[in-house]
C-alpha positions in Angstrom: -7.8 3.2 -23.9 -5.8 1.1 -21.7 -2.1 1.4 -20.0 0.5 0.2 -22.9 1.6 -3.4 -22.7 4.8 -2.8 -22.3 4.4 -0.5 -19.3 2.2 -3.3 -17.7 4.4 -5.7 -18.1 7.3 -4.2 -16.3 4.7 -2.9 -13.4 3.8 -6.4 -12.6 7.0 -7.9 -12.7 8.5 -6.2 -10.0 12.7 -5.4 -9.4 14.4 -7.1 -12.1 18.4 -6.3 -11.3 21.6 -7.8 -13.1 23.5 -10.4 -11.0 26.7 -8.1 -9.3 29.2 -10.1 -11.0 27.8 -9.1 -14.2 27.2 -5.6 -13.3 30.9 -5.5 -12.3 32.4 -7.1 -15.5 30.4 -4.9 -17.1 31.0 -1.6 -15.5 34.8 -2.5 -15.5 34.9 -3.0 -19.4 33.3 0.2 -19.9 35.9 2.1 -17.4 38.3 0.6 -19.3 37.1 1.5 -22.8 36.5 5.1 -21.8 39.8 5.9 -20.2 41.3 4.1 -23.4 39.6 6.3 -25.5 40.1 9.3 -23.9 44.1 8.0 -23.7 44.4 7.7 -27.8 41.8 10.9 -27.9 44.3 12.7 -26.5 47.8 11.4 -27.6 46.3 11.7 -30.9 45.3 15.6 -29.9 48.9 15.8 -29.0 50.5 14.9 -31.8 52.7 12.7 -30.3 54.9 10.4 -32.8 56.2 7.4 -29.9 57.4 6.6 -27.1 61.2 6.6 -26.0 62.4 3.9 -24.4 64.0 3.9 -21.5 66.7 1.0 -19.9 66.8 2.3 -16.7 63.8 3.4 -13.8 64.3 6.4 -12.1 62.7 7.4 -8.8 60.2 9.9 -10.4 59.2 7.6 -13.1 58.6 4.9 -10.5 57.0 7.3 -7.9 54.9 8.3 -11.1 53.9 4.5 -11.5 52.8 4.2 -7.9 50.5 6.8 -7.8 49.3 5.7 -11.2 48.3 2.2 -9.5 46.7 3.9 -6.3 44.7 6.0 -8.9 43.5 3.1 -10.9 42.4 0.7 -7.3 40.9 4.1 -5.9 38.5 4.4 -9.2 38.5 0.4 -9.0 36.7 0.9 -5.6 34.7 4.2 -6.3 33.2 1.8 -9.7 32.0 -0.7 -6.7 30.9 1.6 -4.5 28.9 3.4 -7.0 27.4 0.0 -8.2 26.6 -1.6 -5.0 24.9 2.0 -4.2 22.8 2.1 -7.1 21.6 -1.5 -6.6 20.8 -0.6 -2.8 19.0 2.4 -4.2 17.2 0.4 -6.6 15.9 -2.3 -3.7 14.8 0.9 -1.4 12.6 2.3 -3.9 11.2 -0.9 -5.0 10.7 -1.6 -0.9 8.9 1.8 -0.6 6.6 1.3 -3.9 5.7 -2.4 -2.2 4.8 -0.4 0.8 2.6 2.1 -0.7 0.6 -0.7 -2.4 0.1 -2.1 0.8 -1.5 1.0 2.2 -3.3 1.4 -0.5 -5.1 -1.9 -0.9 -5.9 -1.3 3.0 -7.5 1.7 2.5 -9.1 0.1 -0.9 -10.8 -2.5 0.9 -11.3 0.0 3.3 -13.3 2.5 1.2 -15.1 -0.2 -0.8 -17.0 -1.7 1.5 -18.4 1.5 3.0 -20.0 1.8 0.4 -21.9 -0.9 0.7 -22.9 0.8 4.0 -26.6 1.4 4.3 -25.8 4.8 5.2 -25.9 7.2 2.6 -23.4 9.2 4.5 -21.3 6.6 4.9 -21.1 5.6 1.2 -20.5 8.7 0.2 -17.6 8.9 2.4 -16.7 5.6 0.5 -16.5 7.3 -3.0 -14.7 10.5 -1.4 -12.2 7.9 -0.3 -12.0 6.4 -3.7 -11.4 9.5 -5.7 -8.7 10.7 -2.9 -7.1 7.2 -3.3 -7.5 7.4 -7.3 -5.1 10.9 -6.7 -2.9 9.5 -4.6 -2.2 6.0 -6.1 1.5 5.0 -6.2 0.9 3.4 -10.1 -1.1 4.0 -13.1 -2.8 0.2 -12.6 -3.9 1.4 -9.4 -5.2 4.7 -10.2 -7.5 3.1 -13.1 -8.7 0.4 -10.7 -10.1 3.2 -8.0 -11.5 4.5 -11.5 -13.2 1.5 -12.6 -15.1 0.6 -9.4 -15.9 4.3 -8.9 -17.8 4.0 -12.7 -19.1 0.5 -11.4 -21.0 2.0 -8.9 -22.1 4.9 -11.0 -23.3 2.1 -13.3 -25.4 0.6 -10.7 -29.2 0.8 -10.9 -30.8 3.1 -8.5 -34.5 2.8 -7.6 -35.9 6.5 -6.5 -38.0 6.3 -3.1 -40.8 7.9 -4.9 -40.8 5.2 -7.5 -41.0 2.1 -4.7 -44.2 1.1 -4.0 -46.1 2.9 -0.5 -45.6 -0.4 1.6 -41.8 -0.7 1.5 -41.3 3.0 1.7 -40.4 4.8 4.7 -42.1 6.2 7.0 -42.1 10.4 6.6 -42.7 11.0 10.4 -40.7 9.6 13.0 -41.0 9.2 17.2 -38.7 11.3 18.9 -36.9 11.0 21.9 -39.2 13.2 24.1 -42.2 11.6 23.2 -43.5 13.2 19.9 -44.0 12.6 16.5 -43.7 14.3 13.1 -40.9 15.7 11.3 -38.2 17.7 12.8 -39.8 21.2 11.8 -43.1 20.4 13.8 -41.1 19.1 17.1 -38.6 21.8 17.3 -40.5 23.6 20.1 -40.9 20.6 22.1 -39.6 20.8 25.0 -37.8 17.6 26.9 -38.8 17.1 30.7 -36.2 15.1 32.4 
């Protein structure tokens, strides 16, 4: 019948993000858990029965450690850069979704009160424009509002001209510009003099 509560819920409330910090504790631990897994994953794959110690350093054990601490402050970095991207990300689209329901209440408000326009062209246009902005609604709320006034107004009671009394009905001829009267079949060989 309706759009879940849940779902309504989060559509209402808007961006809801993480503080960074939190975010980057967070991501951190899981880096760390992962590379330690894969680490035992793999020592275990290899069968390996310990370590052997060694006393002394030598240069390609130490070059070995430098480019092991390079490697782990480059991922360090990449991990913030990927966070801070996905949060930017995150606060374009939201921007973007704001925007779109911007222009669409405009052309809402727009729509609804043509047809309130005594033109019967003009209201049609009205309900064109609701069922094109019904189609192109940027959420499910939206789209079920265009909906329900579109069924309002289907709802509303309509009085035929035939059915209206002779008095507040309208006249079936009309005064043209050039002078005669009638309906546009009997005038169309008038001719205008200027």
């Amino acid at each position: 019948m309706g759009v879940p509560t849940f779902r309504r819920r989060t559509e209402q409330r808007g961006l809801r993000l993480w503080p960074v910090g939190r975010v980057l504790v967070l991501a951190f631990a899981t880096a760390i858990l992962v590379a330690a897994a894969v680490f035992y994953t793999g020592w275990d794959l290899l069968g390996a029965q310990g370590l052997k110690p060694e006393h002394r350093i030598d240069s390609k054990t130490l070059f070995d450690l430098v480019k092991l601490s390079f490697g782990v402050v480059a991922g360090a970095g990449a991990l913030v850069a990927l966070v801070v991207a996905y949060r930017r990300q995150r606060v374009d689209e939201d921007g973007a979704l704001r925007e779109a329901t911007r222009l669409h209440t405009e052309r809402f408000t727009t729509a609804v009160s043509q047809r309130g326009n005594e033109s019967a062209a003009v209201r049609l246009g009205g309900v064109h424009a609701l069922a094109g902005l019904a189609d192109d609604a940027p959420t499910r709320d939206l789209r079920q509002t265009c909906i329900n006034v579109l069924c309002a107004y289907l709802r509303l009671p309509y009085t035929a001209e035939a059915d209206l009394p002779r008095a507040t009905r309208r006249p079936s001829t009309r005064t043209w510009p050039c002078g005669k009267s009638g309906t546009p079949s009997s005038t169309s060989s008038a001719t205008i003099s200027v």
